[in-house]
C-alpha positions in Angstrom: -10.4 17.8 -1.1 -7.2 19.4 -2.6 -6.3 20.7 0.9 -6.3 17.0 2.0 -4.3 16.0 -1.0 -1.6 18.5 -0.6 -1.0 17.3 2.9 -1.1 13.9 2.0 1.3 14.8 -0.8 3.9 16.1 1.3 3.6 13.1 3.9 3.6 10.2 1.6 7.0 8.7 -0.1 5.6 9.7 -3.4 3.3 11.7 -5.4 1.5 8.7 -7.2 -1.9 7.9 -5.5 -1.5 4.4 -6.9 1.0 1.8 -6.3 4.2 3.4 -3.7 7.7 2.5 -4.4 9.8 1.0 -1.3 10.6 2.5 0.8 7.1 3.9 2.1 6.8 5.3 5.3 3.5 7.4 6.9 3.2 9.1 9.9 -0.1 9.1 9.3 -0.1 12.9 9.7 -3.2 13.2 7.6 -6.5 15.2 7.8 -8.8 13.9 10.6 -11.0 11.1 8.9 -11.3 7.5 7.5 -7.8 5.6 6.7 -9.1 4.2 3.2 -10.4 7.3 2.1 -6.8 9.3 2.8 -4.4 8.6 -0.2 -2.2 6.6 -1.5 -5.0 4.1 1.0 -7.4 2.2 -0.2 -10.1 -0.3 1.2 -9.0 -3.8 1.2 -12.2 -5.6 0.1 -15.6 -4.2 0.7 -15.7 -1.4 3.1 -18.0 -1.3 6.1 -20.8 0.6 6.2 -19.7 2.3 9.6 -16.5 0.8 11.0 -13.6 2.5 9.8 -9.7 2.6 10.6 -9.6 6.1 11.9 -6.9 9.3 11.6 -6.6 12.1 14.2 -3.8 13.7 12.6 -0.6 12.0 14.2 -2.0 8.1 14.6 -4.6 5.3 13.0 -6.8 3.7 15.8 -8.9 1.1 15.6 -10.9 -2.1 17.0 -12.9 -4.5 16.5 -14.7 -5.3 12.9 -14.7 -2.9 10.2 -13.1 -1.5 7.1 -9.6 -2.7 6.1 -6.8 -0.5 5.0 -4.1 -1.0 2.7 -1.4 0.9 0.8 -0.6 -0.9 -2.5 3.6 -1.2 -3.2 6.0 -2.1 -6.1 5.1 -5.8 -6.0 7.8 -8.1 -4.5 8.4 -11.7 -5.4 12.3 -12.4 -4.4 14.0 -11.5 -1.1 12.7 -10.0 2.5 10.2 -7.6 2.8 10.0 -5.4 6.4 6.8 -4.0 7.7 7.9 -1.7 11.0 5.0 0.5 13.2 4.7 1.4 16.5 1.8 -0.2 18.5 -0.2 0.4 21.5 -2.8 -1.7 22.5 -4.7 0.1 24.4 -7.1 -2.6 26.0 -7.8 -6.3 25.5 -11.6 -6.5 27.0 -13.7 -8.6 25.3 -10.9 -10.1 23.0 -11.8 -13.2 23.8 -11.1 -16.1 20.6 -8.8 -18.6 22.2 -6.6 -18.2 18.9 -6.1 -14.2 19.0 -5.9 -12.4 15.9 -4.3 -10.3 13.1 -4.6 -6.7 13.1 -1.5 -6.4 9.9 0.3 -8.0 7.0 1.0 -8.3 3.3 -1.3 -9.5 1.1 -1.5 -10.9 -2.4 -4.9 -10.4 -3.2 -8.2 -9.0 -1.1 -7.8 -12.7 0.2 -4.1 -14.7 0.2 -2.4 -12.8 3.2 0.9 -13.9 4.5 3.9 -12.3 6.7 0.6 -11.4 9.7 1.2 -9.7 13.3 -0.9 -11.0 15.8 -2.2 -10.3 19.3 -3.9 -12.9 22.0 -5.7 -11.8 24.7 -4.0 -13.3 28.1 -6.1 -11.2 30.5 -7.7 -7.0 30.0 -4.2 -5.6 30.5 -1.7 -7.9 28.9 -1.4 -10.2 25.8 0.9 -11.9 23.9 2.2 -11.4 20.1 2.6 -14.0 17.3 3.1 -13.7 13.8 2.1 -16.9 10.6 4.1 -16.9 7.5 0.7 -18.2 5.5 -2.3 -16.6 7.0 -5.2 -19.3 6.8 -6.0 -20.8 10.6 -4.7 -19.4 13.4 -3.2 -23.1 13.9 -0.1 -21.9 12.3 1.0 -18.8 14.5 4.0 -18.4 16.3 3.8 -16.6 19.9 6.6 -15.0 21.1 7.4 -15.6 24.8 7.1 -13.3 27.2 3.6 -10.9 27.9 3.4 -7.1 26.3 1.2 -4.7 28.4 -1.8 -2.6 27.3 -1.3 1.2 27.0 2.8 1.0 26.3 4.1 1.7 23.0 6.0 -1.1 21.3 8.1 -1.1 17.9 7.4 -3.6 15.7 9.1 -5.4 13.1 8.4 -8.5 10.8 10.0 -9.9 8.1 9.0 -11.7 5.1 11.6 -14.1 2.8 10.4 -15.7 -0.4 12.3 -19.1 -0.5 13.4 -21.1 -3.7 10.2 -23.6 -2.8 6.6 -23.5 -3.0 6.3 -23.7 0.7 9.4 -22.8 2.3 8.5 -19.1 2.8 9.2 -17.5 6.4 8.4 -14.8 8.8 10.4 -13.3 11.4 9.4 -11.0 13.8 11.2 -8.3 16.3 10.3 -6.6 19.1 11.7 -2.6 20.3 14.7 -4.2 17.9 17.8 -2.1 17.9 20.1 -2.2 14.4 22.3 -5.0 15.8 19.2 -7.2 16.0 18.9 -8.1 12.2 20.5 -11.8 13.1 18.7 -12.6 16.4 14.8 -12.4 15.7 12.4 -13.1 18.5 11.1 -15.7 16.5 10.8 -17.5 13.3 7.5 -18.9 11.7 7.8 -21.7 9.0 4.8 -23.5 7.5 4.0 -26.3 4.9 0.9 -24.7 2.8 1.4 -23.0 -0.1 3.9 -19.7 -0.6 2.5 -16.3 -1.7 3.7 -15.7 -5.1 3.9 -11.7 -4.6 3.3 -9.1 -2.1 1.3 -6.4 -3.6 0.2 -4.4 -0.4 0.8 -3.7 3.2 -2.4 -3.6 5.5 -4.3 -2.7 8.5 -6.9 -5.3 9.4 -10.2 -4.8 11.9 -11.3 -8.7 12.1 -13.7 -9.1 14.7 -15.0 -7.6 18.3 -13.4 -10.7 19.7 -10.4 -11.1 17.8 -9.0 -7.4 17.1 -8.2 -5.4 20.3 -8.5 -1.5 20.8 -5.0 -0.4 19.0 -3.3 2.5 18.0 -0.8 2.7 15.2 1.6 5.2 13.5 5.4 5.5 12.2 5.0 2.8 9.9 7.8 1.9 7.1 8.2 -0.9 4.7 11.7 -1.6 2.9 13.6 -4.2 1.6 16.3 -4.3 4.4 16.7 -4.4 8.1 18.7 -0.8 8.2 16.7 0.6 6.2 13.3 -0.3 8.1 14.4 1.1 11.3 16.2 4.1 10.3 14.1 7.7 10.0 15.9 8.1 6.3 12.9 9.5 4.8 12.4 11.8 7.5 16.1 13.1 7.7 16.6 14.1 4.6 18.4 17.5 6.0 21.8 16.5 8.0 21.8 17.6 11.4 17.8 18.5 11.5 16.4 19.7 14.6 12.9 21.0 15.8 12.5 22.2 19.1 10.4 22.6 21.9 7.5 20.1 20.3 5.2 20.7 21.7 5.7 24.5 21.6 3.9 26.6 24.4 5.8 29.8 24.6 5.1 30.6 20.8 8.8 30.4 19.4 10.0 27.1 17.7 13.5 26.7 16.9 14.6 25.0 13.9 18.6 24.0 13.3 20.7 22.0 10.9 23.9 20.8 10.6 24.6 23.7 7.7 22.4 26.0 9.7 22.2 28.3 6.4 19.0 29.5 5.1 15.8 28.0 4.9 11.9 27.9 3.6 9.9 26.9 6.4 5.8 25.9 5.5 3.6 24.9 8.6 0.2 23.0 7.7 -2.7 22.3 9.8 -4.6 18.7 9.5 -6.7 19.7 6.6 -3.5 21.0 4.9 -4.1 24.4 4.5 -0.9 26.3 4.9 -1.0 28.7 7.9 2.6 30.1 7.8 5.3 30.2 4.9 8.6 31.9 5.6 11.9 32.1 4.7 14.5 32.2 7.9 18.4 32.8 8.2 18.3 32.5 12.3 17.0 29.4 14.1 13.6 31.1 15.7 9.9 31.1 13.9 7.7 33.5 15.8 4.2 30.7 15.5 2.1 32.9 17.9 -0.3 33.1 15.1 -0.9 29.3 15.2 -3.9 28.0 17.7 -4.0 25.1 19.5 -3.4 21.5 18.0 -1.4 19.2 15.6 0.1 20.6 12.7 3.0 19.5 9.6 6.0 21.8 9.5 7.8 21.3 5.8 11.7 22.2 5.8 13.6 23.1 2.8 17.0 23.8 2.9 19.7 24.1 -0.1 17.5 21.7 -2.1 16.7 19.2 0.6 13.4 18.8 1.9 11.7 17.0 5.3 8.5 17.2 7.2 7.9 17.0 11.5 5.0 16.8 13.0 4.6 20.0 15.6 2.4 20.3 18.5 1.0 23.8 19.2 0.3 23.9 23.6 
């Protein structure tokens, strides 16, 4: 178990297990197992007894009923909060509920949800997405036009504003947005039932075999601004950083900066044992030594510290 927290350690925006300030971001670049079990996550309500949100070291997949995951945040009561993932729905078969359903969101409690992302089946290979300010029937979502196809990846964005009213709370939603976007949201969901008060956590939700399709998730972030949700901040925290070829089949990997000075270079494997630590003043790492498979490379440099995730061919 210390292995796995190490790794998660290194991945997650902070060392605290508990409640993560904004911004948070995963890459879900954890050890190979069960979402709510992997720190800083947690099961949202009762677990399952077999149905779990799973990791494979670089993504969460998951379908149908089972477990939900969340991550618990600073809680927020004023302003916009952002959610952003990537998504790929990998197949709609036997999604079938006329109303679709809501595979993520915010939540207040284990049960008052709000800011939700939804997907409707339209036929095995294509569906549509919505989102609903006030999660409570799916009478409320709004669908975005146009139809999204299974098995392409799509980045996701929805917003959450707290109004000055009980009920005046809404959600906006983007779509592969692009930093120019902030003003000109696919769409905008209102409502008339009752405002969260808070947002206390961000979650991943299997509701049903015939509401929740076969997805995969990863890259997620949650911040307080529109820049700041769709930039890689967290994960460019050295100017200039660049890892290359990923995947690496030849056995070299090449690592370069803007400052190109030295570096401390550590290179995990998914149950976050370290497998190479070394200190380099070229660009090269000899990784030979490394088998097959996913791995976490950690870069230090003049006090300055990001992770990649590396693929060993």
């Amino acid at each position: 178990m210390k292995k796995i927290y190490l790794l998660s350690a290194i991945l997650a925006t902070t060392l605290s297990f508990g409640q993560q300030s904004l911004p948070f971001t995963d890459t879900f670049s954890h050890a190979a197992g069960n979402l709510h079990e992997t720190s800083p996550w947690s099961a949202l309500g009762t677990p399952n007894a077999s149905d779990h949100i799973l990791l494979d070291g670089s993504k969460v997949t998951f379908d149908g009923l089972g477990t939900d995951a969340q991550v618990i945040i600073a809680s927020q009561t004023t302003g916009t909060i952002y959610y952003k993932f990537t998504i790929n729905v990998l197949s709609m078969a036997g999604v079938t509920d006329v109303n679709g359903g809501y595979l993520a969101g915010f939540s207040q409690n284990t049960t008052t949800f709000g800011g939700t992302l939804w997907t409707k089946r339209i036929d095995d290979s294509s569906f549509n997405l919505g989102i609903e300010t006030r999660t409570a029937t799916a009478a409320g979502t709004t669908w975005a036009p146009g139809t999204y196809t299974t098995g392409t990846n799509y980045t996701v964005v929805v917003a959450y504003t707290f109004g000055a009213g009980a009920s005046d709370d809404t959600t906006k939603l983007w779509v592969n947005p692009t930093a120019g976007d902030e003003a000109t949201p696919l769409i905008t969901d209102t409502h008339t039932g009752t405002d969260l008060s808070s947002i206390v956590s961000f979650f991943l939700r299997q509701d049903s075999v015939t509401e929740t399709p076969s997805v995969e998730v990863d890259n997620l972030k949650v911040s307080t601004t529109f820049a700041d949700v769709l930039s890689n901040s967290r994960f460019d925290a050295i100017a200039g950083l660049k890892i290359y070829p990923n995947p690496v089949v030849d056995g070299k990997l090449f690592i370069s900066t803007d400052l190109n000075t030295a570096k401390t270079v550590s290179i995990y494997d998914i149950l976050g044992k370290q497998v190479l630590n070394t200190r380099i003043s070229n660009e090269v790492i000899n990784v030979t030594s490394l088998k097959t498979g996913v791995y976490v490379v950690k870069i230090t440099e003049e006090g300055k510290t990001a992770t990649r995730k590396l693929v060993i061919k």
